[in-house]
ZADO-1210 file (C-alpha; in nm, 4 decimals, padded with zeros to 6 digits):
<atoms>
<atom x="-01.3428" y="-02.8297" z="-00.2493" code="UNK" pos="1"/>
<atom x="-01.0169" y="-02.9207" z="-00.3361" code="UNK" pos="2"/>
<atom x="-00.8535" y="-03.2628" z="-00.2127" code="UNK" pos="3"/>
<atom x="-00.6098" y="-03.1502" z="00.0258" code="UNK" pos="4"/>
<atom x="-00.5090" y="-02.8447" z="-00.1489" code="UNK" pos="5"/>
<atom x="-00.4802" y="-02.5070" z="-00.0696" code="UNK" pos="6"/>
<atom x="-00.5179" y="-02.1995" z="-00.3502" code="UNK" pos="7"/>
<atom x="-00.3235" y="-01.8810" z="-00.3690" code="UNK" pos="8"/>
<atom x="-00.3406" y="-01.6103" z="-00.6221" code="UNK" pos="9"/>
<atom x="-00.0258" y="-01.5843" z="-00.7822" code="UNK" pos="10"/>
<atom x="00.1602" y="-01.2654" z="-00.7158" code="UNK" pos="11"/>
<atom x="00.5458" y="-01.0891" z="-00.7816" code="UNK" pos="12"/>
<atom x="00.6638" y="-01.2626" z="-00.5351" code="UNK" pos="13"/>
<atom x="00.8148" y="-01.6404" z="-00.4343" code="UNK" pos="14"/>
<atom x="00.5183" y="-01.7867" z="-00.5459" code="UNK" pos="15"/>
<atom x="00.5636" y="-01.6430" z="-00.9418" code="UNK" pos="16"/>
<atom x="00.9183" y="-01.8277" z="-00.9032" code="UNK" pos="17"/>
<atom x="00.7555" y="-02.1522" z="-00.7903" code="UNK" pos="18"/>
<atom x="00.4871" y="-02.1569" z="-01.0794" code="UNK" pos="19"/>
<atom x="00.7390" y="-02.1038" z="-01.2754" code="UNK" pos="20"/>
<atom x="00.9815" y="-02.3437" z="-01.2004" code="UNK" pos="21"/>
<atom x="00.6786" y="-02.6091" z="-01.1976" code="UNK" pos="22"/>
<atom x="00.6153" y="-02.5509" z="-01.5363" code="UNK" pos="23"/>
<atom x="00.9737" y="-02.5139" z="-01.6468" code="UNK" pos="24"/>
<atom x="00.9995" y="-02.8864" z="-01.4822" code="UNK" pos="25"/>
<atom x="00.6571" y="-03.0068" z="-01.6322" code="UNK" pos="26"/>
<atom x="00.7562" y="-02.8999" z="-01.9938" code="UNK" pos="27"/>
<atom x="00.5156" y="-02.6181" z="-02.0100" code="UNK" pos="28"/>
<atom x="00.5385" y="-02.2824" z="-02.1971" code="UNK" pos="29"/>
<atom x="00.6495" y="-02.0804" z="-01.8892" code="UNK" pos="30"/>
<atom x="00.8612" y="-01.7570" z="-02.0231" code="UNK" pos="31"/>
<atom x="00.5455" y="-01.5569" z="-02.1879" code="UNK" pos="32"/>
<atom x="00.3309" y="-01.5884" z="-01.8492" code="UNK" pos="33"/>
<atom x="00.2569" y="-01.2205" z="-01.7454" code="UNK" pos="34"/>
<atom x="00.0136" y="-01.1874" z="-01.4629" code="UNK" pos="35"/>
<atom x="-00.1625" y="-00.8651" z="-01.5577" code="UNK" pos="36"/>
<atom x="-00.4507" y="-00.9315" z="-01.7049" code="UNK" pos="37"/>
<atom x="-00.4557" y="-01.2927" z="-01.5492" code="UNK" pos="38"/>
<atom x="-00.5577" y="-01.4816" z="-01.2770" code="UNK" pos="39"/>
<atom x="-00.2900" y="-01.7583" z="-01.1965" code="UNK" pos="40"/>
<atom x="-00.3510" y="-01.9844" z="-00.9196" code="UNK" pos="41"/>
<atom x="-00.0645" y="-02.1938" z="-00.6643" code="UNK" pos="42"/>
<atom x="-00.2047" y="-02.4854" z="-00.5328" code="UNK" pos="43"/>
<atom x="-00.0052" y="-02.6608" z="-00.2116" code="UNK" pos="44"/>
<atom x="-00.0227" y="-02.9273" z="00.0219" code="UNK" pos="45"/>
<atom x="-00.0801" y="-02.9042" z="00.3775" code="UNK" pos="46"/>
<atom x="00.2730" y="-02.8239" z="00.3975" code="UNK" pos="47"/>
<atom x="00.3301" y="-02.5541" z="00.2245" code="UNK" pos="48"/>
<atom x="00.4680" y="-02.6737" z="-00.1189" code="UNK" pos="49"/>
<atom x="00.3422" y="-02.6263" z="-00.4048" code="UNK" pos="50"/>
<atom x="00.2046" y="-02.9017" z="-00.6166" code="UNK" pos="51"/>
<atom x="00.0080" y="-02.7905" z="-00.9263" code="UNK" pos="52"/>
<atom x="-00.0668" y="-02.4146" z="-01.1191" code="UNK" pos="53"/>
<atom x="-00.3647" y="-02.3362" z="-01.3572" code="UNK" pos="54"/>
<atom x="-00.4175" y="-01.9834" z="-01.4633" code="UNK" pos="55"/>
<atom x="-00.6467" y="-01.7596" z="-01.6831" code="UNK" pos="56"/>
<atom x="-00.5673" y="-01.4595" z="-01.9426" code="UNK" pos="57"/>
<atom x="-00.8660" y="-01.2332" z="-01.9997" code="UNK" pos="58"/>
<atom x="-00.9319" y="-01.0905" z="-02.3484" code="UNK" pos="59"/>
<atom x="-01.2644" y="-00.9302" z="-02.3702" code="UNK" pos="60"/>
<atom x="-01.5397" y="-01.1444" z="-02.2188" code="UNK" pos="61"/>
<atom x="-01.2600" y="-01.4677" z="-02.2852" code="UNK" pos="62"/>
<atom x="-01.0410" y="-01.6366" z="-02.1295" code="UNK" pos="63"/>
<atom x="-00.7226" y="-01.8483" z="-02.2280" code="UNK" pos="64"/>
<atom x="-00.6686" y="-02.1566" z="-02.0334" code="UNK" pos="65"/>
<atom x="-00.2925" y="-02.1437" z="-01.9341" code="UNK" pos="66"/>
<atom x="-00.0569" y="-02.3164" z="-01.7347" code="UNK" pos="67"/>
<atom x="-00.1993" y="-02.6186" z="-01.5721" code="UNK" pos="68"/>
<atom x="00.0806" y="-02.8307" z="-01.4282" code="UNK" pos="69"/>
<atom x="00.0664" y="-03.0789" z="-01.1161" code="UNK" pos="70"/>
<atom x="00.3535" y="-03.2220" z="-00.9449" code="UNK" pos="71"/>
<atom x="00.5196" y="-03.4972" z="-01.0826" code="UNK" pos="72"/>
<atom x="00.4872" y="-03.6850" z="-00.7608" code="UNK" pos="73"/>
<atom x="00.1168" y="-03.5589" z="-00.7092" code="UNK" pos="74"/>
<atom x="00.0083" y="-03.7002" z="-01.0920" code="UNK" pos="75"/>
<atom x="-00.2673" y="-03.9768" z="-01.0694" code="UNK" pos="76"/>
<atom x="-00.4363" y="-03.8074" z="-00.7826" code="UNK" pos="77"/>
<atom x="-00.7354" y="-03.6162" z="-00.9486" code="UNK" pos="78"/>
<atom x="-00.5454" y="-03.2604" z="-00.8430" code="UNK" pos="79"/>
<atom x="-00.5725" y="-03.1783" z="-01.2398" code="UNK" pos="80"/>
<atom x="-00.9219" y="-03.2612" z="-01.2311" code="UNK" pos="81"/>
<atom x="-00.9927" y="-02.9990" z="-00.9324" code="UNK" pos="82"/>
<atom x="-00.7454" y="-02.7564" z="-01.0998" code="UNK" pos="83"/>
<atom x="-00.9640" y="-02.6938" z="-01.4193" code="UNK" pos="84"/>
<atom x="-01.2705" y="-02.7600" z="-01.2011" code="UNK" pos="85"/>
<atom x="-01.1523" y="-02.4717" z="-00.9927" code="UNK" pos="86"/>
<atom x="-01.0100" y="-02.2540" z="-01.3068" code="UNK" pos="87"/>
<atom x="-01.3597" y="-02.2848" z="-01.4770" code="UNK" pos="88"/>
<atom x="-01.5728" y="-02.1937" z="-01.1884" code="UNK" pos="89"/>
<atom x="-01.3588" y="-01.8921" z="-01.1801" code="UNK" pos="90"/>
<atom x="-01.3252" y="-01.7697" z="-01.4985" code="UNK" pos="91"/>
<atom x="-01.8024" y="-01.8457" z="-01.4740" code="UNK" pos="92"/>
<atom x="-01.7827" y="-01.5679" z="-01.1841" code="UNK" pos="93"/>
<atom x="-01.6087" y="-01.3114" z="-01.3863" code="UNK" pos="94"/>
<atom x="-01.8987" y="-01.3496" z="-01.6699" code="UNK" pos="95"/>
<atom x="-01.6459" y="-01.5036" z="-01.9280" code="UNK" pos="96"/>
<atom x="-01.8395" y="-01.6760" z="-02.2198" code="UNK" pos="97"/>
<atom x="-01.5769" y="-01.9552" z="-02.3252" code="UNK" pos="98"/>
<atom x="-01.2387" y="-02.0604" z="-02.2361" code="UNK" pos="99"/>
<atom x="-01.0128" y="-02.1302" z="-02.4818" code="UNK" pos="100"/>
<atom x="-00.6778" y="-02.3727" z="-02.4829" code="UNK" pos="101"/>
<atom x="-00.4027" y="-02.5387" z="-02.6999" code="UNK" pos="102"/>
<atom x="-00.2565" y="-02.8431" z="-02.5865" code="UNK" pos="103"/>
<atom x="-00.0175" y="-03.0679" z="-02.7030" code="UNK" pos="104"/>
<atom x="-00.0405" y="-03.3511" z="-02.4529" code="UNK" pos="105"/>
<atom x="-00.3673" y="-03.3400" z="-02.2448" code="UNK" pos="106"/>
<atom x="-00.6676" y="-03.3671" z="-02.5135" code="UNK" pos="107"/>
<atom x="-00.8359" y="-03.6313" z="-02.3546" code="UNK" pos="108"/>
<atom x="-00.7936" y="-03.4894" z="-02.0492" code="UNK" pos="109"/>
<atom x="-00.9746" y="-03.1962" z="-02.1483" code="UNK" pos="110"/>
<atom x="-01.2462" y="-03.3830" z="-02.3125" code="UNK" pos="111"/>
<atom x="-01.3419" y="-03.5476" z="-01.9898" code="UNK" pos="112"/>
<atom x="-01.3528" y="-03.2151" z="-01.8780" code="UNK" pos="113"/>
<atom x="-01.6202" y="-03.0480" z="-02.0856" code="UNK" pos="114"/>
<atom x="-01.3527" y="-02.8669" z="-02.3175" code="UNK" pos="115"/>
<atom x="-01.4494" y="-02.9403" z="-02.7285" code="UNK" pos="116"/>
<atom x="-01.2819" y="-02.9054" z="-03.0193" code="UNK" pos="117"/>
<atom x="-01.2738" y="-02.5692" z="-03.2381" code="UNK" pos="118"/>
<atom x="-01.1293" y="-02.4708" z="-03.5234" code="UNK" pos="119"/>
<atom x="-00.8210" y="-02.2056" z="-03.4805" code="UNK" pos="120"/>
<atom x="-01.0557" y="-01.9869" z="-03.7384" code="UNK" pos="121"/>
<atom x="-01.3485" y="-01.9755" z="-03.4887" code="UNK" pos="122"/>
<atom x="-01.1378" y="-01.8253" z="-03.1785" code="UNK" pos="123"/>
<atom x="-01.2179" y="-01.4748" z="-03.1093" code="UNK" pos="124"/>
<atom x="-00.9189" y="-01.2466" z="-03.2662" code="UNK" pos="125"/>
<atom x="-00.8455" y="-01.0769" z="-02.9262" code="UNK" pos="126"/>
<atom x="-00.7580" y="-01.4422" z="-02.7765" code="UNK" pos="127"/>
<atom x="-00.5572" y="-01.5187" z="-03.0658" code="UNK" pos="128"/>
<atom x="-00.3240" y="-01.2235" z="-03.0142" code="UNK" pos="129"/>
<atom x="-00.2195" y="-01.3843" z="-02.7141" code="UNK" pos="130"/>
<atom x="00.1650" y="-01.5360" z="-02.7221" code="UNK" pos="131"/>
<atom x="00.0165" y="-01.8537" z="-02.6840" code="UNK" pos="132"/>
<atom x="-00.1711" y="-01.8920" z="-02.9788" code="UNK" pos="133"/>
<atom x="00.0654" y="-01.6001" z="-03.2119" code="UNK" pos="134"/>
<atom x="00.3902" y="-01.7690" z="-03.1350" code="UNK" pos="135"/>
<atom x="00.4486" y="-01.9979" z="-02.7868" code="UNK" pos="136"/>
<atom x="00.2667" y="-02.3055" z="-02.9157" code="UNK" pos="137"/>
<atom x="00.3123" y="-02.4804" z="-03.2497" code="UNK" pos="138"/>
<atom x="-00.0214" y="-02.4773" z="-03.5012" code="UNK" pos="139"/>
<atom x="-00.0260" y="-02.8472" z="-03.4313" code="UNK" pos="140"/>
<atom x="-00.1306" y="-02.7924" z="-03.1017" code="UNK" pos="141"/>
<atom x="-00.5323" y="-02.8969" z="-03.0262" code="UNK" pos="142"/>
<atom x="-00.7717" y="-02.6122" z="-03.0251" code="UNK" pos="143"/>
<atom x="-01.0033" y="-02.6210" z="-02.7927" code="UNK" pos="144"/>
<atom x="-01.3005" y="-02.4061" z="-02.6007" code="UNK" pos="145"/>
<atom x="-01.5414" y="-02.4659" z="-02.2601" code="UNK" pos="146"/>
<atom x="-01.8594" y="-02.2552" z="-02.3356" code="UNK" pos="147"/>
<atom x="-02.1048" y="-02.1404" z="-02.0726" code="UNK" pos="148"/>
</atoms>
């Protein structure tokens, strides 16, 4: 379970506005995020606030890691950790085959996470039509999948 966090589904409502403004602060892609076709998640504290965001886009029997952000003032507390933990288990009960990412900043963080390196050529082509991987981030950006 998650240490002292609460999830929510992301919906139209405040909590889009408080992803967003999370990611916006974290220096995260933030203007492409749509939520059909995704699953983005609000964590909070026992208060109410909220302190970290992960999400998923679905393409096909994929998924595209998006969006995972933690509080500045949260950071060093293993929330990230139980973020993807919580991201992955999710996207393994919809039946999606891999999980894909680009980051510019976290590589080793995925590593220790059971994300690997792929070549951009080896993504499937829905995934890459994505505004993450088509325009949002830069081609130096790591590549990188979790297969089940």
């Amino acid at each position: 379970m998650l240490l002292k966090m609460d999830a929510r589904i992301v919906d139209q409502n405040q909590s889009l506005n408080e992803v967003l403004s999370l990611l916006k602060s974290s220096k995260l892609p933030y203007q492409d995020i749509e939520l059909a076709n995704s699953l983005f998640i609000s964590y909070s504290d026992e208060n109410g606030k909220i302190i970290g965001s992960g999400g998923l886009e679905f393409y096909s029997s994929y998924a595209l890691l998006r969006s995972v952000a933690v509080d500045e003032a949260q950071r060093g507390k293993a929330f990230g950790k139980e973020i993807v933990k919580d991201l992955v288990d999710r996207a393994k009960n919809k039946s999606v085959k891999a999980i894909y990412l680009l980051t510019e900043t976290a590589h080793d963080f995925f590593l220790k996470r059971g994300f690997t390196d792929v070549a951009r050529e080896h993504v499937p082509v829905e995934v890459k039509a994505s505004s993450e991987f088509s325009s949002v981030c830069p081609v130096s950006a790591a590549c990188m999948v979790y297969r089940f």
